[in-house]
PDB file of N, CA, C and O in Angstrom:
ATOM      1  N   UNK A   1      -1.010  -7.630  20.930  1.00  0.00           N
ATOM      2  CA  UNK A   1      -0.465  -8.493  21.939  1.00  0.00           C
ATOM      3  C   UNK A   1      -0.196  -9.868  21.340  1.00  0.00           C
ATOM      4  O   UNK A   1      -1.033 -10.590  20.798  1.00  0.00           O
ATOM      5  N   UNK A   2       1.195 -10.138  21.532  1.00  0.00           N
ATOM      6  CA  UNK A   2       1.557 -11.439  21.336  1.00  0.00           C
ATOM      7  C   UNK A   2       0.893 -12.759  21.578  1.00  0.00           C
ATOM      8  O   UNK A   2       1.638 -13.100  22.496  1.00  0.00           O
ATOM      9  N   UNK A   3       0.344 -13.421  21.498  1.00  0.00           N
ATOM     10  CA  UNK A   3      -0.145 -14.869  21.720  1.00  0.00           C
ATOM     11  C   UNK A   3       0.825 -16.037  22.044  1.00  0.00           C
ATOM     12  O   UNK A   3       1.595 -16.434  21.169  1.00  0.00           O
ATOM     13  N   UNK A   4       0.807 -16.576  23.235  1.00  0.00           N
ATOM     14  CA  UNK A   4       2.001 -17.290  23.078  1.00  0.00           C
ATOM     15  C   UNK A   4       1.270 -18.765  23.195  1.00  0.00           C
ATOM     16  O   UNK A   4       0.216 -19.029  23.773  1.00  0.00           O
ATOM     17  N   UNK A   5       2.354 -19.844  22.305  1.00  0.00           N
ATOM     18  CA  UNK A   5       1.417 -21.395  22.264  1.00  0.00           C
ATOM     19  C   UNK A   5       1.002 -21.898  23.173  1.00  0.00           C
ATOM     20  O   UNK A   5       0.248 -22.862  23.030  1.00  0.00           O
ATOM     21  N   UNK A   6       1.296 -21.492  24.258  1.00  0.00           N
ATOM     22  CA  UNK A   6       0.471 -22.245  25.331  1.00  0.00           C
ATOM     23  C   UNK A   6      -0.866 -21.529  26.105  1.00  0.00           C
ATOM     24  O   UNK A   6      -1.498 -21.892  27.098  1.00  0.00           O
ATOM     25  N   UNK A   7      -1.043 -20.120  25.033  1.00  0.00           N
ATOM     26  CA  UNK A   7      -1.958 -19.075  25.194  1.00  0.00           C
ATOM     27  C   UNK A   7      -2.874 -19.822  24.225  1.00  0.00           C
ATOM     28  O   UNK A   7      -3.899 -20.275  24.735  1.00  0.00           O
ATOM     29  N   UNK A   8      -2.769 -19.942  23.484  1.00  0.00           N
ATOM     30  CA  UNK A   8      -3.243 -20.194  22.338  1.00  0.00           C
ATOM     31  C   UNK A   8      -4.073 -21.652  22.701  1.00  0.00           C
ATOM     32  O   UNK A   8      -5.295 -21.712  22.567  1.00  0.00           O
ATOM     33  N   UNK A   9      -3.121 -23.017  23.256  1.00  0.00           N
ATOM     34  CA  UNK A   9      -3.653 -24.166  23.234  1.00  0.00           C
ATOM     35  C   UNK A   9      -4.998 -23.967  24.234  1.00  0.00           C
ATOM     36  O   UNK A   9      -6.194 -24.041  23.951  1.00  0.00           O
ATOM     37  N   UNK A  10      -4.096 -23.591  25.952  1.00  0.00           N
ATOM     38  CA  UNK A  10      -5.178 -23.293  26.674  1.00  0.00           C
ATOM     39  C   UNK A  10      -6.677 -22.547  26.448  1.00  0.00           C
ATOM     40  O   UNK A  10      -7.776 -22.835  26.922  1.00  0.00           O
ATOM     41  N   UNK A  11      -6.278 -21.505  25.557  1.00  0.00           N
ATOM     42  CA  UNK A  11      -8.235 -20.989  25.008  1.00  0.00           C
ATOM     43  C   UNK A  11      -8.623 -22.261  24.130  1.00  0.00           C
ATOM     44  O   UNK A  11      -9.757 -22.738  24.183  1.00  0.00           O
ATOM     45  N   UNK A  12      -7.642 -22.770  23.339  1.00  0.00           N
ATOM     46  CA  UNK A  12      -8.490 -23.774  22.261  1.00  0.00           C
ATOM     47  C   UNK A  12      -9.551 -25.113  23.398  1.00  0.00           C
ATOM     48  O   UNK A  12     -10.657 -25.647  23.321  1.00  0.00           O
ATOM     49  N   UNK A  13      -8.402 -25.139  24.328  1.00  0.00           N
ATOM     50  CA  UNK A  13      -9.093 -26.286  25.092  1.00  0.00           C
ATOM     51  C   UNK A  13     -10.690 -25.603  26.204  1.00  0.00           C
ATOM     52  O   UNK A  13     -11.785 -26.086  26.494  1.00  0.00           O
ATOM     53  N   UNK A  14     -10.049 -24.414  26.485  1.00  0.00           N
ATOM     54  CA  UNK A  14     -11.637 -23.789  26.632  1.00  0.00           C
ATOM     55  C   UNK A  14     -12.504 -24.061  25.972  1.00  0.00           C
ATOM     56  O   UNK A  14     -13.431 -24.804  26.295  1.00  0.00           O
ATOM     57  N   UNK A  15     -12.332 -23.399  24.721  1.00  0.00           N
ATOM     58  CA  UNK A  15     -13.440 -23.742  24.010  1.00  0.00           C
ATOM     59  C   UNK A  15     -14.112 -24.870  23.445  1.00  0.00           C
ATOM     60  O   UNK A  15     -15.090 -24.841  22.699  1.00  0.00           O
ATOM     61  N   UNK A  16     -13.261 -26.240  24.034  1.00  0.00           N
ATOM     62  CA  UNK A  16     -14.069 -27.434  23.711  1.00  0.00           C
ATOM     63  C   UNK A  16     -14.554 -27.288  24.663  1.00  0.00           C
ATOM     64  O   UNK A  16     -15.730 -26.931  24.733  1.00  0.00           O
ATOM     65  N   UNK A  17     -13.735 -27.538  25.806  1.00  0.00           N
ATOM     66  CA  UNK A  17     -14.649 -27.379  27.077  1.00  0.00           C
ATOM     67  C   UNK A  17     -16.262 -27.057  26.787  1.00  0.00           C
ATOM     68  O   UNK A  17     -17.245 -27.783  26.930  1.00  0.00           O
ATOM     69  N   UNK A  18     -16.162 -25.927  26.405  1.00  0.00           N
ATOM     70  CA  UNK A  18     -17.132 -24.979  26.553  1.00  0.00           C
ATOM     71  C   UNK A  18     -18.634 -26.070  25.442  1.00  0.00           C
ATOM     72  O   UNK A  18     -19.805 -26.376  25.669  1.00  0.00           O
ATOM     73  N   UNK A  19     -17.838 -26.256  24.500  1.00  0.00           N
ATOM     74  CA  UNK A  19     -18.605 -26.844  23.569  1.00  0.00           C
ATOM     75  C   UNK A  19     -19.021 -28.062  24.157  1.00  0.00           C
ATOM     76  O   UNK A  19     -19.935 -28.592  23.524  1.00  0.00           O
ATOM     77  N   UNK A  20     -18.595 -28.762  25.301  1.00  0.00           N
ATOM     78  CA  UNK A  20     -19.118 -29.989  25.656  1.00  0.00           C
ATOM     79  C   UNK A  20     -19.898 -29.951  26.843  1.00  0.00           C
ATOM     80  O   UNK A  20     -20.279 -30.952  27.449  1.00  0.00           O
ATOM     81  N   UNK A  21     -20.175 -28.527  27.227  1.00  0.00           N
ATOM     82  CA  UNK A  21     -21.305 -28.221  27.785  1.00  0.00           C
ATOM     83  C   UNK A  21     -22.361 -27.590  27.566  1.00  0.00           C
ATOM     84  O   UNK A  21     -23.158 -27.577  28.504  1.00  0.00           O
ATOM     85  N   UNK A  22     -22.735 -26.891  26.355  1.00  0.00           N
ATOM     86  CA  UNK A  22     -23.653 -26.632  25.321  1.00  0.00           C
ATOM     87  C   UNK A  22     -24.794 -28.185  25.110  1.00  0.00           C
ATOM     88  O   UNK A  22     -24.471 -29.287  24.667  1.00  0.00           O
ATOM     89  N   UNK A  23     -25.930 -27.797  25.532  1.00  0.00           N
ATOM     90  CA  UNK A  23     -26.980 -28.925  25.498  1.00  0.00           C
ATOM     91  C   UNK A  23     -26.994 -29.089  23.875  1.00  0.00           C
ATOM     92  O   UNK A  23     -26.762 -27.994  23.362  1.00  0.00           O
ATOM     93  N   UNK A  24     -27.147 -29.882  23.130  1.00  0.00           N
ATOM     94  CA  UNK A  24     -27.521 -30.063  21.797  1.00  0.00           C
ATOM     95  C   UNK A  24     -26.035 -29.894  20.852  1.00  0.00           C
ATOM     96  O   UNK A  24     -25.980 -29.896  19.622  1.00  0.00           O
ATOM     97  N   UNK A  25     -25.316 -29.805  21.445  1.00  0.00           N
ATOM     98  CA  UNK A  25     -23.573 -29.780  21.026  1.00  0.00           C
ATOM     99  C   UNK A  25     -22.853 -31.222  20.973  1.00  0.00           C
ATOM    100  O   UNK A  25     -22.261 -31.345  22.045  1.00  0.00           O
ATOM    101  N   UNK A  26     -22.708 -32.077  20.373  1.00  0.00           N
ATOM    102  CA  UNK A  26     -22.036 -33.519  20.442  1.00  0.00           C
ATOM    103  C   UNK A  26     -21.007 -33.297  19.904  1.00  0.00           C
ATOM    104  O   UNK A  26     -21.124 -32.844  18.766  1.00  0.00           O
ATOM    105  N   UNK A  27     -19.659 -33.485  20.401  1.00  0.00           N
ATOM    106  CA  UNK A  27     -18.321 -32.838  19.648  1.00  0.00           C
ATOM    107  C   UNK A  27     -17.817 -34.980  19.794  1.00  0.00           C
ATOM    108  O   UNK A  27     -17.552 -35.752  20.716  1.00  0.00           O
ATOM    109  N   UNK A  28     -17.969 -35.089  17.957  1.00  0.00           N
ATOM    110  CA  UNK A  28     -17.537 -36.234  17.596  1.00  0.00           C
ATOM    111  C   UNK A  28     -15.779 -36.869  17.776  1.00  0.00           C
ATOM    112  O   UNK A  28     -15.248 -37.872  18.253  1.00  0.00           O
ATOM    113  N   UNK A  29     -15.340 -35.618  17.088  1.00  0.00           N
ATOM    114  CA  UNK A  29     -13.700 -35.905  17.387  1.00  0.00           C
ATOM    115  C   UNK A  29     -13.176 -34.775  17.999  1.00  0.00           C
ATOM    116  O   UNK A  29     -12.809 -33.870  17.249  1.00  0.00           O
ATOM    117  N   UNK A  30     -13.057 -34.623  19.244  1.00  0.00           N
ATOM    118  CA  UNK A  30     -12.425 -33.150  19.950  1.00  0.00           C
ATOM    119  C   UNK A  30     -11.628 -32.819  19.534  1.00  0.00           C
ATOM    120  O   UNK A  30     -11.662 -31.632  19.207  1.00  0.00           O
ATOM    121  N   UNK A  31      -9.938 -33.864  19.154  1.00  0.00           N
ATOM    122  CA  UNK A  31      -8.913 -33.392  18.562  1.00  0.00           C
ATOM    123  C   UNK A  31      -8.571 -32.750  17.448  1.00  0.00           C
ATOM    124  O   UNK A  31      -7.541 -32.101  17.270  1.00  0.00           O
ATOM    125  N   UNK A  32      -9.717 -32.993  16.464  1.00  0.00           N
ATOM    126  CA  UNK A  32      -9.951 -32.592  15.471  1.00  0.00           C
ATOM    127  C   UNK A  32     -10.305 -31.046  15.702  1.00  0.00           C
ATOM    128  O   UNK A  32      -9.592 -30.098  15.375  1.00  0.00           O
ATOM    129  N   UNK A  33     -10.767 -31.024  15.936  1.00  0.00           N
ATOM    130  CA  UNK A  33     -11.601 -29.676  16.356  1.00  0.00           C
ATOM    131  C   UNK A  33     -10.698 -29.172  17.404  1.00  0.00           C
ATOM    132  O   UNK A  33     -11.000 -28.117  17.962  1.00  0.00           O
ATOM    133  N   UNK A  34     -10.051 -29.552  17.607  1.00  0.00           N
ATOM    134  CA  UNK A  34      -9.223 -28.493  19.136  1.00  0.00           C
ATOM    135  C   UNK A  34      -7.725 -28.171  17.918  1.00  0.00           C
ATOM    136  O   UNK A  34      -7.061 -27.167  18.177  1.00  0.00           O
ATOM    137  N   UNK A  35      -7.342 -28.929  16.828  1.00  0.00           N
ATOM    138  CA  UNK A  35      -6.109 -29.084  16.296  1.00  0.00           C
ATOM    139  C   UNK A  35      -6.957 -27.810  15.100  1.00  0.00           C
ATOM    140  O   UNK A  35      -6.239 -26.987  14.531  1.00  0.00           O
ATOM    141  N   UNK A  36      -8.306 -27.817  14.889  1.00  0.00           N
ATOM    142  CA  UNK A  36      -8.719 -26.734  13.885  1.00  0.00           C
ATOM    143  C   UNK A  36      -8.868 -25.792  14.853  1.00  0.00           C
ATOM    144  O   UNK A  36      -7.985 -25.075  14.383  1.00  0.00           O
ATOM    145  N   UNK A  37      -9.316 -25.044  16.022  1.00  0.00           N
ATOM    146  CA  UNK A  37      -8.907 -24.176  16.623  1.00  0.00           C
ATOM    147  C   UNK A  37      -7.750 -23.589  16.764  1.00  0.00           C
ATOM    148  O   UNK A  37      -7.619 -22.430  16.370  1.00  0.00           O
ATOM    149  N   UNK A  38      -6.795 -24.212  17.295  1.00  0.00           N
ATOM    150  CA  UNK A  38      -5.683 -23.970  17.316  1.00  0.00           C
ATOM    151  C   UNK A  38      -5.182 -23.379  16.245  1.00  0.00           C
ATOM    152  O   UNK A  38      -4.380 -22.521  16.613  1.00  0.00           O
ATOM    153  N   UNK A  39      -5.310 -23.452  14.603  1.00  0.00           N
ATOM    154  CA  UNK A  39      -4.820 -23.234  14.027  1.00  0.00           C
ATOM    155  C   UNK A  39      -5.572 -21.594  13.321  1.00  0.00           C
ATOM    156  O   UNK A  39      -5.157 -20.541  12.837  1.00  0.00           O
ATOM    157  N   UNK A  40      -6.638 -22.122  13.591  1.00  0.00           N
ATOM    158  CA  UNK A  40      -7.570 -20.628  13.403  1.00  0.00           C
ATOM    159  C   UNK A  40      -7.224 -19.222  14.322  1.00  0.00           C
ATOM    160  O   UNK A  40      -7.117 -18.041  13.993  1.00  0.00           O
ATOM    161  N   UNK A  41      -7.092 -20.000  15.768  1.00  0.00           N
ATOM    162  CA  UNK A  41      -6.378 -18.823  16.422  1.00  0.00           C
ATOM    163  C   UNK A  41      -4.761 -18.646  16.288  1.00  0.00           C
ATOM    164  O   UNK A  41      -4.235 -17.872  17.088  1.00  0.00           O
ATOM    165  N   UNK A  42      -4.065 -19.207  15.480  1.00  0.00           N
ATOM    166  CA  UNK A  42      -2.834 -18.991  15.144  1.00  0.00           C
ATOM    167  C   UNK A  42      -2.833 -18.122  13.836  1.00  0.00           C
ATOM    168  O   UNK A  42      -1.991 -17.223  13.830  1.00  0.00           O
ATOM    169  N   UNK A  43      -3.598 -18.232  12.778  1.00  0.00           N
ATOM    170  CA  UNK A  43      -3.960 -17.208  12.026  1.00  0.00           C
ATOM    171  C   UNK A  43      -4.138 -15.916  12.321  1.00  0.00           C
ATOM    172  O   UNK A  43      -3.471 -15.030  11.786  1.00  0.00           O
ATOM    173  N   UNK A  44      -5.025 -15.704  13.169  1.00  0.00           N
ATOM    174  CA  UNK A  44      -5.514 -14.526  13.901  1.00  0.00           C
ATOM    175  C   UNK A  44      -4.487 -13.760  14.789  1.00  0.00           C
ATOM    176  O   UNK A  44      -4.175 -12.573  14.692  1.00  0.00           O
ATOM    177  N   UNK A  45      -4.028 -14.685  15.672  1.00  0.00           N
ATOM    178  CA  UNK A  45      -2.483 -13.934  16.373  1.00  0.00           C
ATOM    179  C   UNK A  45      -1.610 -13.334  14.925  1.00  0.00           C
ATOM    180  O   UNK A  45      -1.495 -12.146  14.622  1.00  0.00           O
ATOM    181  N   UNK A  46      -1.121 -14.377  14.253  1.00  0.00           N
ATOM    182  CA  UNK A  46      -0.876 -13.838  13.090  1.00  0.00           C
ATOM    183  C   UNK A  46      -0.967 -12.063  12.511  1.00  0.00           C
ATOM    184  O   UNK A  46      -0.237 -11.073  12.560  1.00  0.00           O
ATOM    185  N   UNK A  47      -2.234 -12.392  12.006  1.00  0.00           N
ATOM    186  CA  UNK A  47      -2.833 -11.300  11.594  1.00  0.00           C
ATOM    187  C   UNK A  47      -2.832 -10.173  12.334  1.00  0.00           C
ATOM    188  O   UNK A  47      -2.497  -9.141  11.751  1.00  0.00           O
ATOM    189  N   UNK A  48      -3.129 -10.114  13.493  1.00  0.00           N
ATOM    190  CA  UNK A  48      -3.263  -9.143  14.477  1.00  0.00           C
ATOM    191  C   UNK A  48      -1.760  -8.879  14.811  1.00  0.00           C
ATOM    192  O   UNK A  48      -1.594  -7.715  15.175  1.00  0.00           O
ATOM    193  N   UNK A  49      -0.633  -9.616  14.790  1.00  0.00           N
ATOM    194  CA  UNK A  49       0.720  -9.209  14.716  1.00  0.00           C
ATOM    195  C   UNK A  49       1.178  -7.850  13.478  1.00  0.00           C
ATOM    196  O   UNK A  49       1.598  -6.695  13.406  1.00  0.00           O
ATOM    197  N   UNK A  50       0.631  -9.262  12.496  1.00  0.00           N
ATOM    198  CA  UNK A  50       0.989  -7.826  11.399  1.00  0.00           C
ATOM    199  C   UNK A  50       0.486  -6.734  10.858  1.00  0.00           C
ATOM    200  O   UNK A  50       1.032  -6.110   9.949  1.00  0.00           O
ATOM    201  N   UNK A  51      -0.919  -6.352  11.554  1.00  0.00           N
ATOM    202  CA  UNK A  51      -1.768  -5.156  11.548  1.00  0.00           C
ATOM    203  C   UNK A  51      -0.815  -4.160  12.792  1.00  0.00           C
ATOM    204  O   UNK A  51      -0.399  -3.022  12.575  1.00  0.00           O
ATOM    205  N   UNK A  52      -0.645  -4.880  13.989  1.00  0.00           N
ATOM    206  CA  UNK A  52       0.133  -3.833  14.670  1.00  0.00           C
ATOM    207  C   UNK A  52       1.171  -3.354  14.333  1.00  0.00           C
ATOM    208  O   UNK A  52       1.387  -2.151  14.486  1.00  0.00           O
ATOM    209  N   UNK A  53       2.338  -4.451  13.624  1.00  0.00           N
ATOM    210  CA  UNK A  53       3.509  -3.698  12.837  1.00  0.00           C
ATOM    211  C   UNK A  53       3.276  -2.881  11.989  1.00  0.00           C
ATOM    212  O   UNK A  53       4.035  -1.912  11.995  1.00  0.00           O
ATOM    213  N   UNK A  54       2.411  -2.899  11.157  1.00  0.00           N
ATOM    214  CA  UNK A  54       2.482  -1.829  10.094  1.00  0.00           C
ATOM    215  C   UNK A  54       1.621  -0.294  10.779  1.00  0.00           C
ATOM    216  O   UNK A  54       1.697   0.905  10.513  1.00  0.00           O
ATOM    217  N   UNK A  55       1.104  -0.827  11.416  1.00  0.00           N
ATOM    218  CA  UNK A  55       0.450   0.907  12.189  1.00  0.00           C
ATOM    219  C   UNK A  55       1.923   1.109  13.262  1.00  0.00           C
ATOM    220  O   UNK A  55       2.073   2.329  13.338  1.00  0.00           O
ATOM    221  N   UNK A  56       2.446   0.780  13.655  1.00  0.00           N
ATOM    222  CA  UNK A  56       3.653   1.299  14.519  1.00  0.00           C
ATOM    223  C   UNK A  56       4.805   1.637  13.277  1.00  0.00           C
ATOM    224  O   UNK A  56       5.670   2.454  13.590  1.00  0.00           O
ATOM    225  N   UNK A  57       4.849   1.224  12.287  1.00  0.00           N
ATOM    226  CA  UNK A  57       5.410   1.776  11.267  1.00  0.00           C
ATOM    227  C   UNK A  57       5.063   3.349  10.631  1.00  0.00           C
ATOM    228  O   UNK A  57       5.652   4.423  10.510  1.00  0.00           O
ATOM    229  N   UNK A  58       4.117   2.936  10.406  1.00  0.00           N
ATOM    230  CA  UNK A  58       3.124   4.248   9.906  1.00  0.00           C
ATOM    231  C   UNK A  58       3.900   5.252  10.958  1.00  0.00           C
ATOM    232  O   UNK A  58       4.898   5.964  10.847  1.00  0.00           O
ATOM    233  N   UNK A  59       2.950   4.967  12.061  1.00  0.00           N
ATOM    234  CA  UNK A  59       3.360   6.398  13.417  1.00  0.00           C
ATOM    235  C   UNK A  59       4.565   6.557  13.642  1.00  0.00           C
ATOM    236  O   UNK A  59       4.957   7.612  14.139  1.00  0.00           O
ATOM    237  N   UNK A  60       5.279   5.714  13.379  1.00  0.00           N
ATOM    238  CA  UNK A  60       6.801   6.363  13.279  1.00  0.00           C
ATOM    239  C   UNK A  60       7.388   6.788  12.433  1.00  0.00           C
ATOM    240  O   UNK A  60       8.513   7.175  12.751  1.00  0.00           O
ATOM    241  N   UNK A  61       7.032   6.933  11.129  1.00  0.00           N
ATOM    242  CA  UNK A  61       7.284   7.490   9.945  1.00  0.00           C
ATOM    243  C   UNK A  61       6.383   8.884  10.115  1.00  0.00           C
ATOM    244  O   UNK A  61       6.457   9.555   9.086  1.00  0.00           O
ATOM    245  N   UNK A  62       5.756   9.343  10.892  1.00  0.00           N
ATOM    246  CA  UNK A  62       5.267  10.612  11.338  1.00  0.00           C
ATOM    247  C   UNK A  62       6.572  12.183  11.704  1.00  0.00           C
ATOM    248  O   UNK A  62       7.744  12.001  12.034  1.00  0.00           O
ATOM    249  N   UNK A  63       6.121  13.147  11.576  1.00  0.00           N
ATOM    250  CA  UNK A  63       7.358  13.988  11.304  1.00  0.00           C
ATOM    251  C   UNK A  63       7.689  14.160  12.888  1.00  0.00           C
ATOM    252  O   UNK A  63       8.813  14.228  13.385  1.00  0.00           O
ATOM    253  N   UNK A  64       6.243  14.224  13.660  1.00  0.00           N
ATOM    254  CA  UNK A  64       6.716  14.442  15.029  1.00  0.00           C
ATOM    255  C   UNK A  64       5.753  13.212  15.648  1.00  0.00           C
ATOM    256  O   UNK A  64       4.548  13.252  15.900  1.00  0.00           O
ATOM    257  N   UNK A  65       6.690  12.126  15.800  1.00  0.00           N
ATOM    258  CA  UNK A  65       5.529  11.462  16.290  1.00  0.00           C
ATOM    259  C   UNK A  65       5.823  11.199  17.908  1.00  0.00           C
ATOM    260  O   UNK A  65       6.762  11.301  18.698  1.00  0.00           O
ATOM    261  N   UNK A  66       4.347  10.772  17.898  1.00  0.00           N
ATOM    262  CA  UNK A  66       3.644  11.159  19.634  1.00  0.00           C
ATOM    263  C   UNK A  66       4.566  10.342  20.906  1.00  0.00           C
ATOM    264  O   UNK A  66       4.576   9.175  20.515  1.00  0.00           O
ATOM    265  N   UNK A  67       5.112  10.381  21.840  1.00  0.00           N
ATOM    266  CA  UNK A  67       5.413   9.393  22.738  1.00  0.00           C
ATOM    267  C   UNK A  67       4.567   7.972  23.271  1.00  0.00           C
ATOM    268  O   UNK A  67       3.504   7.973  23.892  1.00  0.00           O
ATOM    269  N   UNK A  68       5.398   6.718  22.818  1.00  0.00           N
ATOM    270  CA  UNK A  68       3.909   5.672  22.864  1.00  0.00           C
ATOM    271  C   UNK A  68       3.915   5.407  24.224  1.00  0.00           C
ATOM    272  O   UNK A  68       4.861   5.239  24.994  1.00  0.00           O
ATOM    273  N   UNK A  69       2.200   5.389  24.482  1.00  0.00           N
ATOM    274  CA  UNK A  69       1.674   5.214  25.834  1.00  0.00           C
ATOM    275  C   UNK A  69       0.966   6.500  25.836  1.00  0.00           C
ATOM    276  O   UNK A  69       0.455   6.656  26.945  1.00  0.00           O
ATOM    277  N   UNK A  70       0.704   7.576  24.976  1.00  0.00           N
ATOM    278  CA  UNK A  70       0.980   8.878  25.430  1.00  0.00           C
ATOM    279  C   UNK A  70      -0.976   8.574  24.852  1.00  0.00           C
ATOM    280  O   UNK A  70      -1.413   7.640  24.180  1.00  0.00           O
ATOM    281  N   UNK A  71      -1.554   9.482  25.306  1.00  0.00           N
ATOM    282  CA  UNK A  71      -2.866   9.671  25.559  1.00  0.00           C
ATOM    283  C   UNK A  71      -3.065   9.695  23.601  1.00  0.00           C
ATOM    284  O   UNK A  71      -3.533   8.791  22.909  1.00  0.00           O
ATOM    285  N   UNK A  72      -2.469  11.184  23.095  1.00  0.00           N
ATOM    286  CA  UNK A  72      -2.433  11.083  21.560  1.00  0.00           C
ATOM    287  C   UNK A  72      -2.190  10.057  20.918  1.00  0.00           C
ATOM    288  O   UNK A  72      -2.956   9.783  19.994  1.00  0.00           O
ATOM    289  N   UNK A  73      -0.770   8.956  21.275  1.00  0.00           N
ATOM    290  CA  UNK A  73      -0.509   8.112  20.542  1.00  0.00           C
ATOM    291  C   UNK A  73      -1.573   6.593  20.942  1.00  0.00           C
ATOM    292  O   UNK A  73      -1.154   5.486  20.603  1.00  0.00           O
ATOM    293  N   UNK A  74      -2.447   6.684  21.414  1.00  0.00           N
ATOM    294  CA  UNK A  74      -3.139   5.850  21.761  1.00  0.00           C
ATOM    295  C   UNK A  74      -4.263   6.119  20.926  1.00  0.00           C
ATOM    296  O   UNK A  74      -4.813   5.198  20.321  1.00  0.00           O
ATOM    297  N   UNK A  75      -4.647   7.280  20.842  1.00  0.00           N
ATOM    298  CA  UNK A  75      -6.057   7.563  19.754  1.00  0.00           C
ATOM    299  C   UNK A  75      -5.831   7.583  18.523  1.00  0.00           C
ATOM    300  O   UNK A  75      -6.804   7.391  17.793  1.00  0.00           O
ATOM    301  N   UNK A  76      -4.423   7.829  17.859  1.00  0.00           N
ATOM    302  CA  UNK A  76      -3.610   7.617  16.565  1.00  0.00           C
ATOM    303  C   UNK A  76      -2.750   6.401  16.123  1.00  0.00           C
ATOM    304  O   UNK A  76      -2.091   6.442  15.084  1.00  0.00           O
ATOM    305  N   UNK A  77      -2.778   5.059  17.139  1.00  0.00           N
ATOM    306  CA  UNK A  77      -3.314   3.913  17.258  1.00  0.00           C
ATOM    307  C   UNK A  77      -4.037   3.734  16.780  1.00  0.00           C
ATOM    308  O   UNK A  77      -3.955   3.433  15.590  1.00  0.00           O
ATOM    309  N   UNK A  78      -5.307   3.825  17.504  1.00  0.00           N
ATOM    310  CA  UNK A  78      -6.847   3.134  17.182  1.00  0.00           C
ATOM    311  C   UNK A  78      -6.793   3.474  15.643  1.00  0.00           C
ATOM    312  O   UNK A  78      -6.768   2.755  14.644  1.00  0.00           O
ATOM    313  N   UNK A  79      -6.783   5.369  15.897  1.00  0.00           N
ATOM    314  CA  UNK A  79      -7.703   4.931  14.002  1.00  0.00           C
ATOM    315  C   UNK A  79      -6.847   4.622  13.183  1.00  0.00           C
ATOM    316  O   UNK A  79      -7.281   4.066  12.174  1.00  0.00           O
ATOM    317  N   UNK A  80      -5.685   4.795  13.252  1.00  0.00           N
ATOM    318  CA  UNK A  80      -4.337   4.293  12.224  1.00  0.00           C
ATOM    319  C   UNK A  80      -5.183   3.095  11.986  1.00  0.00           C
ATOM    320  O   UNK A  80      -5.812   2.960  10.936  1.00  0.00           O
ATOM    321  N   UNK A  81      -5.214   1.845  13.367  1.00  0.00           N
ATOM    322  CA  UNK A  81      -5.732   0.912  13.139  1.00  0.00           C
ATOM    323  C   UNK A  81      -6.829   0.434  12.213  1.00  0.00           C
ATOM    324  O   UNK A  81      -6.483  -0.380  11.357  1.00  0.00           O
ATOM    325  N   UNK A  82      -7.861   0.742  12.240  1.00  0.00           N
ATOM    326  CA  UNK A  82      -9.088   0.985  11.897  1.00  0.00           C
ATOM    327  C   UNK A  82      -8.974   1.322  10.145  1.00  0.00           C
ATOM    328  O   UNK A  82      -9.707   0.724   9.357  1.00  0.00           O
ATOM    329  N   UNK A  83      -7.942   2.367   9.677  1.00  0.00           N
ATOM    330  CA  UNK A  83      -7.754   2.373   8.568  1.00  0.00           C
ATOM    331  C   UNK A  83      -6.956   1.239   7.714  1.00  0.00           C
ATOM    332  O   UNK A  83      -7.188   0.954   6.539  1.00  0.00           O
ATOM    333  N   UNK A  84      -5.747   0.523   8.738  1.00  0.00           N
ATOM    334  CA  UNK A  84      -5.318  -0.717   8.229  1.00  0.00           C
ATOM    335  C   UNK A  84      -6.396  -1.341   7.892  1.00  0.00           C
ATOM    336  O   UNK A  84      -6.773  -1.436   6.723  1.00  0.00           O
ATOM    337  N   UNK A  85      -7.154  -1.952   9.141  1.00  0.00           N
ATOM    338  CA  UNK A  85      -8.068  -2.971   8.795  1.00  0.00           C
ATOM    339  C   UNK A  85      -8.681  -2.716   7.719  1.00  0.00           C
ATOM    340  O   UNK A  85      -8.544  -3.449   6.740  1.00  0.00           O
ATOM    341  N   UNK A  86      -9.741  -1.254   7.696  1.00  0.00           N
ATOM    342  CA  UNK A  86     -10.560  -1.232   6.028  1.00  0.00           C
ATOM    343  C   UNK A  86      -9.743  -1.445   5.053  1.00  0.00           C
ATOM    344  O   UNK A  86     -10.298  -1.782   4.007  1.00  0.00           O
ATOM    345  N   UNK A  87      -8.676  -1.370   5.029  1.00  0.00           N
ATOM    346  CA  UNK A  87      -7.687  -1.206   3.534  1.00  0.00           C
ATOM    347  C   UNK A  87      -7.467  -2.812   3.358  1.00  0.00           C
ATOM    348  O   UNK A  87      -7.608  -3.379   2.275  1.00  0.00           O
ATOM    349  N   UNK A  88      -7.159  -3.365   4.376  1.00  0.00           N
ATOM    350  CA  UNK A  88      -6.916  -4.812   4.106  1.00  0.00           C
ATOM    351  C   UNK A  88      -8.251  -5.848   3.850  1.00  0.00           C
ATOM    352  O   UNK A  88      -8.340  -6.724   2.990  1.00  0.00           O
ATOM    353  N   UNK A  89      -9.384  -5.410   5.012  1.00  0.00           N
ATOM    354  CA  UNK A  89     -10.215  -6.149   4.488  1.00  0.00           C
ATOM    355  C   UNK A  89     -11.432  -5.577   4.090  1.00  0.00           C
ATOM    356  O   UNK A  89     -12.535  -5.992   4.445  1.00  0.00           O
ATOM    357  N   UNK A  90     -11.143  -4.248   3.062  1.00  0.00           N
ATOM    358  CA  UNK A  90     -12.081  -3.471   2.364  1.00  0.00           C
ATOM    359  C   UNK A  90     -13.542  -3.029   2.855  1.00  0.00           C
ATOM    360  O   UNK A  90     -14.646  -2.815   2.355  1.00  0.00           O
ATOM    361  N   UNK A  91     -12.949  -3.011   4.074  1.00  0.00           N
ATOM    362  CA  UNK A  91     -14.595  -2.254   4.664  1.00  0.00           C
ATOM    363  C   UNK A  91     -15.053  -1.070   4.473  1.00  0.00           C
ATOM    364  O   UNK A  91     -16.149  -0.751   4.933  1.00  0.00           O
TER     365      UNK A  91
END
């Protein structure tokens, strides 16, 4: 799922939020920290973009592949998935 920037800003600002209600939490420069969120979860949308392209690649390079939405192509999803991820980040 796509992330869109104003998906993205709104959780970042949650999570100061969140951090400035944590007892023992003193957030010195928020912007700082909301402008390093932001960018951490822009990585991650990222990433998670191009893990889904290449498994929807994969399954369509299949000889008969499944109808998407389809109960099969949802479980050949996942582990397609699952094998991206170990391959990329060697688990």
């Amino acid at each position: 799922m796509r992330m869109s920037r104003e998906r993205i800003f709104h959780l970042a600002d949650q999570i100061i939020q969140q951090l400035h209600t944590n007892a023992g939490v003193v957030v010195k420069a928020p912007e700082d920290i909301r402008t390093e969120i932001v960018r951490v979860l822009s990585e991650e949308a990222k990433l998670e973009e191009s893990i889904d392209g290449e498994v929807r690649k994969i399954l369509a390079s299949y000889a008969r592949p499944a109808p998407e939405g389809s109960h099969e192509w949802e479980v050949l999803y996942q582990k397609t998935r699952e094998d991206v991820y170990r391959r990329r980040f060697r688990l």
